[in-house]
C-alpha positions, -999 to +999 in steps of 0.1 A: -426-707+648-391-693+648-401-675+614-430-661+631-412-647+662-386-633+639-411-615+616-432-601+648-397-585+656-392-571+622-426-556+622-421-539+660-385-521+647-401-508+613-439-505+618-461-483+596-493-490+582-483-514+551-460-537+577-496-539+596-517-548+564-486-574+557-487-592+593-528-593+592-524-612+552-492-634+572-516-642+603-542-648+574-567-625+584-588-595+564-610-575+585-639-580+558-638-613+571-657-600+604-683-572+614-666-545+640-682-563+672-667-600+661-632-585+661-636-566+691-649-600+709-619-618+692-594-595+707-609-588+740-613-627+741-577-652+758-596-682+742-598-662+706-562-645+712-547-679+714-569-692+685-556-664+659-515-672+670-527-633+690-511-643+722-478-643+711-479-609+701-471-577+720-496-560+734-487-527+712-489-543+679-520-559+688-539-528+692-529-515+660-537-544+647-567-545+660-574-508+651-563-520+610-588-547+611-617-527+627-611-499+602-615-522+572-646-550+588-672-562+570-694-534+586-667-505+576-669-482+554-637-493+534-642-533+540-605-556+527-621-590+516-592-614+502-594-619+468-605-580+461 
């Protein structure tokens, strides 16, 4: 958990695009994974936050995050899968 914290705080001093692509592949999620809607349920959602290790995260860095993984869904035109 520490580790977590500690990388969350790295990513907030130095964020740019590739630090948001490296916390999504840390947290384990690709936004091919789901279809633009799904995302925006599981960030709109406490239950979901909280399911994804979300809730621990600012606010700020969650919309971004949010934003990274809605650009690339499953519904995108530039979908990530893992393993691609």
């Amino acid at each position: 958990m520490k580790f977590f914290l500690i990388v969350i705080f790295y990513l907030l001093t130095t964020l740019d695009a590739n630090d948001i692509e490296d916390l999504a592949k840390e947290l384990n999620l690709y936004g091919g994974a789901k279809a633009t809607i799904q995302w925006k349920r599981v960030f709109s959602s406490q239950r979901h936050l909280k399911r994804y290790n979300l809730d621990k995260i600012p606010k700020e860095l969650r919309k971004k995050l949010e934003r990274y993984l809605i650009e690339h869904s499953a519904d995108s035109d530039k979908p990530i899968v893992p393993g691609l």
